[in-house]
C-alpha positions as CSV (number, residue, x, y, z in Angstrom):
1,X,68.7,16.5,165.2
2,X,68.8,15.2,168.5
3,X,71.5,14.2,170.8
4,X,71.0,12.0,173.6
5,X,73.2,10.7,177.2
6,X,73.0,8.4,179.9
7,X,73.8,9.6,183.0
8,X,74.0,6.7,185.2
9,X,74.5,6.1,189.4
10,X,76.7,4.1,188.2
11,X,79.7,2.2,191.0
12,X,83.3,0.4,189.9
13,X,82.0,-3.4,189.5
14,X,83.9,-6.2,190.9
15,X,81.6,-8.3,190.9
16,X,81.6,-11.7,189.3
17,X,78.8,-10.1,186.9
18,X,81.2,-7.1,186.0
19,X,81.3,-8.6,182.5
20,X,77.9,-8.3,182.0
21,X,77.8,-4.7,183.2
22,X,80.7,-3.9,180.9
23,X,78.7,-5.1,177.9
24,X,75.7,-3.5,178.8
25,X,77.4,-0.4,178.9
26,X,79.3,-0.9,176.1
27,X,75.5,-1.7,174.2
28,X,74.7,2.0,175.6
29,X,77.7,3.8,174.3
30,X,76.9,2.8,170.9
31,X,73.1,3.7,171.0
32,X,74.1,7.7,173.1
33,X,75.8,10.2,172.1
34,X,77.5,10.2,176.1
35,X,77.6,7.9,178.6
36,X,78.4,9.2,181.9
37,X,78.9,7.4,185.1
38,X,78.4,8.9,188.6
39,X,81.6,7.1,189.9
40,X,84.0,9.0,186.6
41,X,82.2,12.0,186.9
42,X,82.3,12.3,190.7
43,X,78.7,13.2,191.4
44,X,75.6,11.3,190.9
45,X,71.9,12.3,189.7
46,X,70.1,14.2,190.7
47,X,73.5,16.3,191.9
48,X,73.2,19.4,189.7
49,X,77.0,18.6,188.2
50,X,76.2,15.4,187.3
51,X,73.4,17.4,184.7
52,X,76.0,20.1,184.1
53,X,78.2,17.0,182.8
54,X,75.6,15.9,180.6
55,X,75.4,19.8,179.0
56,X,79.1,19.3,178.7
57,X,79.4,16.4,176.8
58,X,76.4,16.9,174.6
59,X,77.4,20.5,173.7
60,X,74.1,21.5,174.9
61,X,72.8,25.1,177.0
62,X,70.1,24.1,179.6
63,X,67.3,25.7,177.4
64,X,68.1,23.3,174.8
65,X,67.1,20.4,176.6
């Protein structure tokens, strides 16, 4: 099967919005297998440890994907 992330430039929200953004993400967590946000994971795409996250969390080598 497949496995699927989200690796997202993603920033802390305080924004009036921030609710919105929580759901949203919250929508995507439940559809991936990993959501990962460039603000948790301290570096954002296309940093090559923000892909070496993704590999992490999905269990995954790079000739896999």
């Amino acid at each position: 099967g497949f496995r699927t992330c989200v690796v997202s430039n993603a920033w802390v929200d305080d924004s009036p919005w921030r609710a919105l953004t929580a759901a949203l993400q919250q929508r995507l967590r439940s559809h991936f297998q990993a959501l990962l946000e460039s603000a948790r994971i301290g570096a954002a795409t296309p940093q090559p440890e923000a892909f070496q996250a993704a590999l992490r969390a999905l269990g995954a080598r790079p000739h896999e994907v």
